[in-house]
C-alpha positions in Angstrom: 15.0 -0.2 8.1 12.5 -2.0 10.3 13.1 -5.0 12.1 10.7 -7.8 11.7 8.1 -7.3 14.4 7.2 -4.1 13.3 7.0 -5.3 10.3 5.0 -7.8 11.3 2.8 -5.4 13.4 1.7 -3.9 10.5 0.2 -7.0 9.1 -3.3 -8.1 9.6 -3.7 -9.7 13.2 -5.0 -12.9 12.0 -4.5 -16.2 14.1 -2.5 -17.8 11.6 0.3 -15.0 11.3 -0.2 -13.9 15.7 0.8 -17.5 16.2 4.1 -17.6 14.0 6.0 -14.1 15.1 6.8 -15.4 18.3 8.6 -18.3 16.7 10.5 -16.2 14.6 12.9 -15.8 17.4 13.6 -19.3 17.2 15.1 -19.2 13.6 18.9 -18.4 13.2 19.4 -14.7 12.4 20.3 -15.9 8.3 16.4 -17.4 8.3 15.1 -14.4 10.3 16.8 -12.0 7.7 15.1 -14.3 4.8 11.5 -13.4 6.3 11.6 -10.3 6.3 12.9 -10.3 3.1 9.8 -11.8 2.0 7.8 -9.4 4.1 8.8 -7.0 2.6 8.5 -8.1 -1.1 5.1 -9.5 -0.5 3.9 -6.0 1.2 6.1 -4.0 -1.8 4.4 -6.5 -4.4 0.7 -5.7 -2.7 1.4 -1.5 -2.7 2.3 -2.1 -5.6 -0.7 -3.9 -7.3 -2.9 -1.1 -5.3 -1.1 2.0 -7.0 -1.7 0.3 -10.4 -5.6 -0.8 -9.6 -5.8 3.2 -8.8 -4.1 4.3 -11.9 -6.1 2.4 -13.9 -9.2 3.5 -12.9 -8.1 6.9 -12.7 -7.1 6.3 -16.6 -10.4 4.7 -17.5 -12.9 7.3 -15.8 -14.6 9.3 -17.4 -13.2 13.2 -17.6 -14.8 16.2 -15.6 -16.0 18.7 -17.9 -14.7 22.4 -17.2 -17.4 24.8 -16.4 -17.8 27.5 -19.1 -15.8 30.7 -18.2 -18.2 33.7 -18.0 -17.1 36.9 -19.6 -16.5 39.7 -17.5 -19.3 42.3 -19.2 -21.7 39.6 -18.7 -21.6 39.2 -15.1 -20.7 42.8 -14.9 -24.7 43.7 -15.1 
């Protein structure tokens, strides 16, 4: 499993969250665990929404049509 900075490498690099992972070495290993636990369920919750949004519009478009087979004796000419 990862640890937490890599975790929270793979997160956008916005100023709000590059301020706050340095001071996650300042919480007690209980409250560190606790973050990435929520990490974690926010980036499984967001994969997650993504995979459905895909099905969904794979359901909803519309079907290819096959091309027509041509016989053999007609392109045999």
């Amino acid at each position: 499993m990862r640890d937490i900075r890599e975790r929270a490498a793979m997160l956008p690099d916005t100023p709000r969250i590059g301020r706050r992972v340095p001071e996650l070495d300042q919480l007690p290993l209980d409250e560190q665990a606790v973050v990435k636990d929520v990490l974690e369920s926010l980036l499984l919750k967001y994969q997650a929404r993504r995979w459905e949004e895909a099905r969904a519009a794979a359901a909803t478009a519309p079907a290819k049509k096959a091309a027509p087979k041509r016989s053999a004796h007609a392109t045999a000419r």
